[in-house]
C-alpha positions as a Markdown table, in Angstrom:
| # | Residue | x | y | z |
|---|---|---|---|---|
| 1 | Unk | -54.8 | -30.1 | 10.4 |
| 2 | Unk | -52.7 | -30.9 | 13.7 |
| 3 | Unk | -49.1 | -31.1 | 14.0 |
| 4 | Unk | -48.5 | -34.9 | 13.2 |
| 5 | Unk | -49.9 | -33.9 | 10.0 |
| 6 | Unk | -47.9 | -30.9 | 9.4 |
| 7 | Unk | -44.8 | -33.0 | 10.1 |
| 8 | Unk | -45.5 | -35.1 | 7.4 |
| 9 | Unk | -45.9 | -32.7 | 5.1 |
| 10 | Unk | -42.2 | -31.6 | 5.5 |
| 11 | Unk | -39.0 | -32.9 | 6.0 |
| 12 | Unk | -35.5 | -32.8 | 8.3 |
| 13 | Unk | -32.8 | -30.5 | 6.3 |
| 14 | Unk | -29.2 | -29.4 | 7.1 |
| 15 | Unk | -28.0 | -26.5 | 7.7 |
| 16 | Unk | -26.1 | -24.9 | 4.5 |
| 17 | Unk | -24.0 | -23.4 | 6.5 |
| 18 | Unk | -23.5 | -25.0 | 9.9 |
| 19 | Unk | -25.0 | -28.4 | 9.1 |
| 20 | Unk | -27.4 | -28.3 | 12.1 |
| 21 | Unk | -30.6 | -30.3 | 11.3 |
| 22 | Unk | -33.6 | -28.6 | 11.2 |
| 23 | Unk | -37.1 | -29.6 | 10.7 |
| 24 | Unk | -38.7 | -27.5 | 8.1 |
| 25 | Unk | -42.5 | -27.3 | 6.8 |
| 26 | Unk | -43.6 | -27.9 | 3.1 |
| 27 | Unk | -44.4 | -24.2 | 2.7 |
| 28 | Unk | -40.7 | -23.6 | 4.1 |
| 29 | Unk | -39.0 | -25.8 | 1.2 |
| 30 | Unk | -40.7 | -24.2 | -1.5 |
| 31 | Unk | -40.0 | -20.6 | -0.7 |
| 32 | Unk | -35.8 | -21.6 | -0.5 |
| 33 | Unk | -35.4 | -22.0 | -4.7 |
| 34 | Unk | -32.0 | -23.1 | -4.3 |
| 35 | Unk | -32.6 | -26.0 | -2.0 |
| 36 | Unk | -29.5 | -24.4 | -0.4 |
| 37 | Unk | -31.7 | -23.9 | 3.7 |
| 38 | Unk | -30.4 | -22.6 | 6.6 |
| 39 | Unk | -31.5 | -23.2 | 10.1 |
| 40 | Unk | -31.3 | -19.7 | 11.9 |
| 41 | Unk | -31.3 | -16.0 | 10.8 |
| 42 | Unk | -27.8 | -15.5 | 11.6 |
| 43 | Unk | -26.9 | -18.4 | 9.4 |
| 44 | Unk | -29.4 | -17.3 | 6.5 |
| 45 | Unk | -27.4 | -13.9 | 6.7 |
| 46 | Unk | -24.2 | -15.8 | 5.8 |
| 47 | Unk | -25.2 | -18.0 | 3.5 |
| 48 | Unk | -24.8 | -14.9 | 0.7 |
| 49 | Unk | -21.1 | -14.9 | 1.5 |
| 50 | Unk | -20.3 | -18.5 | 1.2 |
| 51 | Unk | -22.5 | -18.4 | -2.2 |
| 52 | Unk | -20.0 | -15.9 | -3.8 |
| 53 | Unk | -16.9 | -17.0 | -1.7 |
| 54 | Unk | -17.5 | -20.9 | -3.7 |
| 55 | Unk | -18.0 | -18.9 | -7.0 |
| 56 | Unk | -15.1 | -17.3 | -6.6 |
| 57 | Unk | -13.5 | -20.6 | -5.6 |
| 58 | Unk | -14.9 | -22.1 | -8.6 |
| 59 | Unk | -13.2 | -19.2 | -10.7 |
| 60 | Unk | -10.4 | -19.6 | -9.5 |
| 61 | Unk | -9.9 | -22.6 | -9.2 |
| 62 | Unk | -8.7 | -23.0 | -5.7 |
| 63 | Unk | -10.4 | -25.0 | -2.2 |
| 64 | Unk | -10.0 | -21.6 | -0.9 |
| 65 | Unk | -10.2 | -18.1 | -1.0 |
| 66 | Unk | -8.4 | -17.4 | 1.9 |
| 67 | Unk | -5.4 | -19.2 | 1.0 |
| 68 | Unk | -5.5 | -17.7 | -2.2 |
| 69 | Unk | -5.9 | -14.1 | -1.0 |
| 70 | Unk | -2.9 | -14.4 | 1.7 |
| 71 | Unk | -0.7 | -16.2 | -0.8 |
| 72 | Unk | -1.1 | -13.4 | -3.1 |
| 73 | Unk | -1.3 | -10.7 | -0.7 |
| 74 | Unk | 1.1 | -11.5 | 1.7 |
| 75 | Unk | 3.6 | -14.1 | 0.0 |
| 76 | Unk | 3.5 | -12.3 | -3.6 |
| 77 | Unk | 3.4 | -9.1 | -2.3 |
| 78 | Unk | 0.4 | -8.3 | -4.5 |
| 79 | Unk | -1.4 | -5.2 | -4.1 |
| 80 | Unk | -5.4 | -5.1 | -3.9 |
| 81 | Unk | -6.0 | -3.8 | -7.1 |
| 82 | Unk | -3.7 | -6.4 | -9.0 |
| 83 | Unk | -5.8 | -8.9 | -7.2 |
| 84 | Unk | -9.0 | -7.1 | -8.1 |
| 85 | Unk | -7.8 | -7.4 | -11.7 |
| 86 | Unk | -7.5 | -11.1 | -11.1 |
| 87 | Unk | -10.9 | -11.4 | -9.5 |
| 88 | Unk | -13.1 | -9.4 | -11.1 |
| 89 | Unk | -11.4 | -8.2 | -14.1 |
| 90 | Unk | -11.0 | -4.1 | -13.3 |
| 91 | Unk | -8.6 | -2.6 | -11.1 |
| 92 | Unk | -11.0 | -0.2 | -9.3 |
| 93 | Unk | -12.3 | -3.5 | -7.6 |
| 94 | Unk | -9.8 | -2.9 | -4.9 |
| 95 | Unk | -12.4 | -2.4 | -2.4 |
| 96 | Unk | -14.4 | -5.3 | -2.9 |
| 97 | Unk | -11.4 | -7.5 | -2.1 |
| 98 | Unk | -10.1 | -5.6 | 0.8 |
| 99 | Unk | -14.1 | -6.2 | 2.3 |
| 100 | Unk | -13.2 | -9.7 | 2.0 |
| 101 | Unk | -9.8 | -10.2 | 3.3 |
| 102 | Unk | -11.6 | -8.8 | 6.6 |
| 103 | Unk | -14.4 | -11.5 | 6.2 |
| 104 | Unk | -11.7 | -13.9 | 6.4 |
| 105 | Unk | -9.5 | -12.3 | 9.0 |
| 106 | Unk | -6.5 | -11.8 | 6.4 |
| 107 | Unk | -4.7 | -9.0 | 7.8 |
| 108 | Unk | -3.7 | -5.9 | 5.8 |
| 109 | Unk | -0.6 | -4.8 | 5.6 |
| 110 | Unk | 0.4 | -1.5 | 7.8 |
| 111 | Unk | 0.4 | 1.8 | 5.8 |
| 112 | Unk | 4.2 | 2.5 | 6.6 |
| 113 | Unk | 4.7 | -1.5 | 4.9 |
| 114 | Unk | 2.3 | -0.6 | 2.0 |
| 115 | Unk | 4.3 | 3.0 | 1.2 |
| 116 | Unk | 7.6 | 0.6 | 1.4 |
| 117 | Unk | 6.7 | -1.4 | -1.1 |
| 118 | Unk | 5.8 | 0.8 | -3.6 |
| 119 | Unk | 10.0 | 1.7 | -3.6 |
| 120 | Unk | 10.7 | -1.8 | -4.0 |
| 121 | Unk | 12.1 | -2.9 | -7.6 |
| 122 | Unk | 11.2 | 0.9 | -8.4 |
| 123 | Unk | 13.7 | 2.5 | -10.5 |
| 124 | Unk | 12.0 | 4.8 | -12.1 |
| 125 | Unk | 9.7 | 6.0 | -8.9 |
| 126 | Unk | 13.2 | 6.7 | -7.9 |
| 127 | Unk | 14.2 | 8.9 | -10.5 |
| 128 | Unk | 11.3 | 10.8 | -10.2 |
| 129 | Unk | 11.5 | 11.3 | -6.7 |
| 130 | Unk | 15.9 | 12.1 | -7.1 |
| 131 | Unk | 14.3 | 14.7 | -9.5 |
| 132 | Unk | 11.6 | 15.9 | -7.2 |
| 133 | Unk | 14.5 | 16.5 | -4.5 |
| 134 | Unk | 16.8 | 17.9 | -6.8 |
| 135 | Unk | 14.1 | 20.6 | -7.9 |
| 136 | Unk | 12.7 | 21.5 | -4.2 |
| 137 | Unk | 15.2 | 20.9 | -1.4 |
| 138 | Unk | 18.9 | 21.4 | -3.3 |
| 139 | Unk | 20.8 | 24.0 | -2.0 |
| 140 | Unk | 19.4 | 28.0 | -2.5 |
| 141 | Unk | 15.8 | 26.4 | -3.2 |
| 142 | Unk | 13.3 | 27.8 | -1.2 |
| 143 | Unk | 12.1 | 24.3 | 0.5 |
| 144 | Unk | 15.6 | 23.8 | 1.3 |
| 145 | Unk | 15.9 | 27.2 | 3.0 |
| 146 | Unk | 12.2 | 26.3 | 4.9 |
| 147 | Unk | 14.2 | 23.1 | 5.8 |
| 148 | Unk | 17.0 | 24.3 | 7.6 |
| 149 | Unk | 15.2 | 27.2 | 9.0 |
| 150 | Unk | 12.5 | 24.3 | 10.6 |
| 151 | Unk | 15.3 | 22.4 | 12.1 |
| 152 | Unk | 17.2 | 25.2 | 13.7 |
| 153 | Unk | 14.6 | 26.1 | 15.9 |
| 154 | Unk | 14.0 | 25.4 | 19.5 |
| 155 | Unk | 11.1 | 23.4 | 19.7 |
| 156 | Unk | 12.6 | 21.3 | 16.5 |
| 157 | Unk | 16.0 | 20.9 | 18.3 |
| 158 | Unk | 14.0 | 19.7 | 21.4 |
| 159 | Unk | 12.0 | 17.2 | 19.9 |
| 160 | Unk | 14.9 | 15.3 | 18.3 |
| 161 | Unk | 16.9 | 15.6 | 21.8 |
| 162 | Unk | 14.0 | 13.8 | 23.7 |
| 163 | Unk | 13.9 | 10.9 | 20.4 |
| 164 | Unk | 17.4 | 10.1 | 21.9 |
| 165 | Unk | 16.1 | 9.5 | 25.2 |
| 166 | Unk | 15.3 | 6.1 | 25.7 |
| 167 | Unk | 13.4 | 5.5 | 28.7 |
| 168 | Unk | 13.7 | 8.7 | 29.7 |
| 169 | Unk | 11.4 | 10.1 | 26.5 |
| 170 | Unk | 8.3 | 11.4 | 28.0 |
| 171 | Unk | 6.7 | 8.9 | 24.7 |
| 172 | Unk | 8.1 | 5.8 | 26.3 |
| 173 | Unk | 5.7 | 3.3 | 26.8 |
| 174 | Unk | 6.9 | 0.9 | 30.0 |
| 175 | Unk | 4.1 | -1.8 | 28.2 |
| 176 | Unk | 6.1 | -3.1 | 25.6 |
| 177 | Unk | 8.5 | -5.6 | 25.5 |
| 178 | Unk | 12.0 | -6.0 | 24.0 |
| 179 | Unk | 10.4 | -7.9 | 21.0 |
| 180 | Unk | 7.6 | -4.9 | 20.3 |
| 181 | Unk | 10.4 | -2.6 | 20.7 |
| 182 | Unk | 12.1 | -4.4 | 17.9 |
| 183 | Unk | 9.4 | -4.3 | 15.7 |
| 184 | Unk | 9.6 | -2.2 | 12.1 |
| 185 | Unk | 7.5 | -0.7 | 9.8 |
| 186 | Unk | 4.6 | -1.7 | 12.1 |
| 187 | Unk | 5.0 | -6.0 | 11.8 |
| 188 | Unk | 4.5 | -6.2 | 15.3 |
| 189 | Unk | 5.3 | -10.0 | 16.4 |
| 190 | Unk | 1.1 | -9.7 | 17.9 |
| 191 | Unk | 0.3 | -9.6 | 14.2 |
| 192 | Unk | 2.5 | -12.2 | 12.9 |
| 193 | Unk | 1.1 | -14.3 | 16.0 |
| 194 | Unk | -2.1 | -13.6 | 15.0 |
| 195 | Unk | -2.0 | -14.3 | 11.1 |
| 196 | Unk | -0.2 | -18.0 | 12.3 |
| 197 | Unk | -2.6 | -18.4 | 14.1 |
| 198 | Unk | -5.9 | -17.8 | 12.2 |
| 199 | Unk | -3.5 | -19.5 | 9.4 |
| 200 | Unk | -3.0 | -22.6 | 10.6 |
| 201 | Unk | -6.7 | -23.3 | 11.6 |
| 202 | Unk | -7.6 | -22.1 | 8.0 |
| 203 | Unk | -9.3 | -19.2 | 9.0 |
| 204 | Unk | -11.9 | -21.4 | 10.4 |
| 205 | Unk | -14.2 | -20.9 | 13.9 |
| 206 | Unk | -12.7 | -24.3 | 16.2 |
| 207 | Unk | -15.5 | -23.6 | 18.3 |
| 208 | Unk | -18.8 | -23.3 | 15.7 |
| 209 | Unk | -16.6 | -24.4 | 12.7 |
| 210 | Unk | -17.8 | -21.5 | 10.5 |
| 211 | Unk | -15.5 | -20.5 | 7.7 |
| 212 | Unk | -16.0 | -17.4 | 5.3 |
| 213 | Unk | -16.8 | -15.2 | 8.2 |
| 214 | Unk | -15.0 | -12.2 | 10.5 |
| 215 | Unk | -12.4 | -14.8 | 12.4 |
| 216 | Unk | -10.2 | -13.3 | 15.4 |
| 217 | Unk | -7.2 | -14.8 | 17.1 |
| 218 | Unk | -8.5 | -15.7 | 20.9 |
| 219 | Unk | -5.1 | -15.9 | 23.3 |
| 220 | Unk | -6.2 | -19.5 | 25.6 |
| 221 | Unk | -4.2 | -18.2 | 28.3 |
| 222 | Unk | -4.6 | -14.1 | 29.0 |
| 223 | Unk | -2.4 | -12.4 | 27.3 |
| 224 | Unk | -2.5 | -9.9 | 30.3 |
| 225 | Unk | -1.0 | -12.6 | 32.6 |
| 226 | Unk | 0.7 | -15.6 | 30.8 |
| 227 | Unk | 3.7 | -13.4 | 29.3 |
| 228 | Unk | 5.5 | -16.3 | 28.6 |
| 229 | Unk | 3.3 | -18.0 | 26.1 |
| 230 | Unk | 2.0 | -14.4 | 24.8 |
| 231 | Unk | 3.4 | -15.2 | 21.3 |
| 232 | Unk | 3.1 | -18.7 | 21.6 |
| 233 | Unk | 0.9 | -20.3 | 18.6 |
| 234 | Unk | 0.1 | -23.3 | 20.7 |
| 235 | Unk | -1.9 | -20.6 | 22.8 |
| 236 | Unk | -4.0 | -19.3 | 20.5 |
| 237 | Unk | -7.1 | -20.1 | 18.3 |
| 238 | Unk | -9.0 | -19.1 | 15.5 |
| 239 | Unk | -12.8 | -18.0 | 16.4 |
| 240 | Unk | -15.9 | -16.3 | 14.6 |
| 241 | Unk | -16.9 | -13.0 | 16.2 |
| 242 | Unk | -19.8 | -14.2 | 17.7 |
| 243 | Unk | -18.2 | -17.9 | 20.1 |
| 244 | Unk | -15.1 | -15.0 | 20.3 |
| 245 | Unk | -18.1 | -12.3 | 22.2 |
| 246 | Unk | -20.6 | -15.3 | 24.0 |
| 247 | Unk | -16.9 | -16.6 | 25.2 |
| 248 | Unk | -15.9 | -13.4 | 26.5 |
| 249 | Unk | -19.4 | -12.8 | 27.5 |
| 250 | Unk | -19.5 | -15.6 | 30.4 |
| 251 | Unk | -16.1 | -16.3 | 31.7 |
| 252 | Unk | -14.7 | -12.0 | 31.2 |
| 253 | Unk | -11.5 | -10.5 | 30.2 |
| 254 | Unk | -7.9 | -10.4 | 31.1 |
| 255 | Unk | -7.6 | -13.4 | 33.4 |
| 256 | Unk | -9.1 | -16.3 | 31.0 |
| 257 | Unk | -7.5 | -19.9 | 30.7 |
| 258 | Unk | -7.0 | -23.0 | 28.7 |
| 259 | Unk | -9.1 | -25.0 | 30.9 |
| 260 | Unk | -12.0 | -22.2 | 30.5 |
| 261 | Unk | -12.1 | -22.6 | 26.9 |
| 262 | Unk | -11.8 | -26.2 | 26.7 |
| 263 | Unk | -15.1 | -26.2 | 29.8 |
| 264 | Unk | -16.8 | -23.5 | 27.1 |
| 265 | Unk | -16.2 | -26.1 | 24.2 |
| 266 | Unk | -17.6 | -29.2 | 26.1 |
| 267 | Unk | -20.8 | -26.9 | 27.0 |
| 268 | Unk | -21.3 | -26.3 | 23.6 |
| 269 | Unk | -20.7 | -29.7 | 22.1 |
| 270 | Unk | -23.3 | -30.7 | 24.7 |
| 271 | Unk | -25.8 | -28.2 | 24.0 |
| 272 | Unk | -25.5 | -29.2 | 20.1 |
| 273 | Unk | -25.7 | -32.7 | 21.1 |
| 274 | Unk | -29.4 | -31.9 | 22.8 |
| 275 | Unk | -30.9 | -30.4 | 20.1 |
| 276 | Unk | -30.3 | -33.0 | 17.7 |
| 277 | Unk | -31.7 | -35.7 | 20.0 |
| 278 | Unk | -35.0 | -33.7 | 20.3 |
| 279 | Unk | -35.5 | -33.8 | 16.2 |
């Protein structure tokens, strides 16, 4: 049997997950039972994820999961498990959901955020805790004894002198600028930056236009040398691991530019347009 032959026997499908068309034999079709193909391994390996992300969806009953998650996570202050209980209907589900808030780039909150909010709205954590003090560290308790006797010695007293140093700390970092230095409770304005960013292009590759994978927040002019348009959302885009690496891969670090990325783009618009004139 020659090729022509073989040819006939299949047919052209697209991609499920990239919608790439891809020629595919008869023998091909029948061993995909969900009619749901793929084009490549690495697309075959997502094609799992965007399965359960659209059952979740479906769920739901939202057009996305990663809207959903961040609204809930980072609007309703929600914590993983709540959402879990939403999700999947048990608590101890926490984990599952946390996996996929980093599928989607949703970033977590810091630990000294999370401990926070546990106070917040909190009376009776508070009681406890008033208690807890009360029973350890008021005056003649041991821990309160240990207390003073921790803060009267030398190295103690010459720790909390240098905190009161300013630039002069031997911990000061000459790197950061007034706005990190104004950060609290770890909300740096590079994570803000970054969550507006993957945010506003719905968490979605602008490069391969993947969604429902690992998405990272690529700075179009270096962040090492364009200080002024560091935070800038306008410099910033949303892209998958892998276009974030090959990018990184052929024009380097450190020094990169708009005009890179839109020359990068334009190669691979090109390269795309190729393979679709040779089916």
């Amino acid at each position: 049997m020659n090729n022509n032959t073989k040819r006939r026997n299949g047919k052209v499908i697209n991609c499920f997950i990239c919608g790439v068309e891809r020629y595919r034999s008869k023998s091909d079709l029948a061993r995909v039972k969900d009619g749901k193909h793929t084009c490549s391994i690495a697309c075959a390996r997502k094609k799992s994820s965007v399965i359960k992300i659209n059952e979740i969806e479906t769920k739901l009953g939202t057009d996305s999961l990663s809207d959903w998650l961040h609204d809930k996570y980072h609007n309703e202050k929600m914590n993983v498990r709540d959402i879990a209980l939403i999700i999947y209907g048990k608590r101890h589900f926490g984990p599952n959901v946390i996996g996929w808030m980093d599928r989607l780039g949703i970033d977590r909150r810091e630990r000294s955020e999370a401990v926070s909010m546990q106070w917040e709205n909190n009376q009776e954590r508070r009681k406890e805790q008033s208690e807890y003090a009360k029973r350890k560290l008021s005056k003649g308790t041991i821990g309160r004894n240990s207390l003073i006797k921790t803060m009267q010695t030398k190295e103690y007293r010459l720790k909390a002198s240098k905190a009161k140093l300013g630039a002069n700390n031997p911990m000061w970092n000459d790197n950061l600028t007034e706005d990190d230095r104004k950060d609290r409770n770890g909300k740096s304005i590079n994570s803000r930056w970054v969550r507006e960013v993957k945010r506003r292009d719905k968490h979605t590759c602008q490069c391969c236009g993947l969604s429902g994978v690992t998405v990272v927040a690529h700075h179009l002019n270096g962040y090492n040398w364009d200080v002024k348009n560091r935070y800038n959302i306008d410099n910033g885009v949303t892209l998958c691991e892998p276009c974030h690496k090959a990018f990184h891969g052929q024009y380097g670090n450190g020094d990169n530019t708009k005009e890179q990325y839109e020359e990068y783009i334009n190669k691979i618009k090109n390269e795309k347009n190729k393979q679709l004139a040779l089916l």
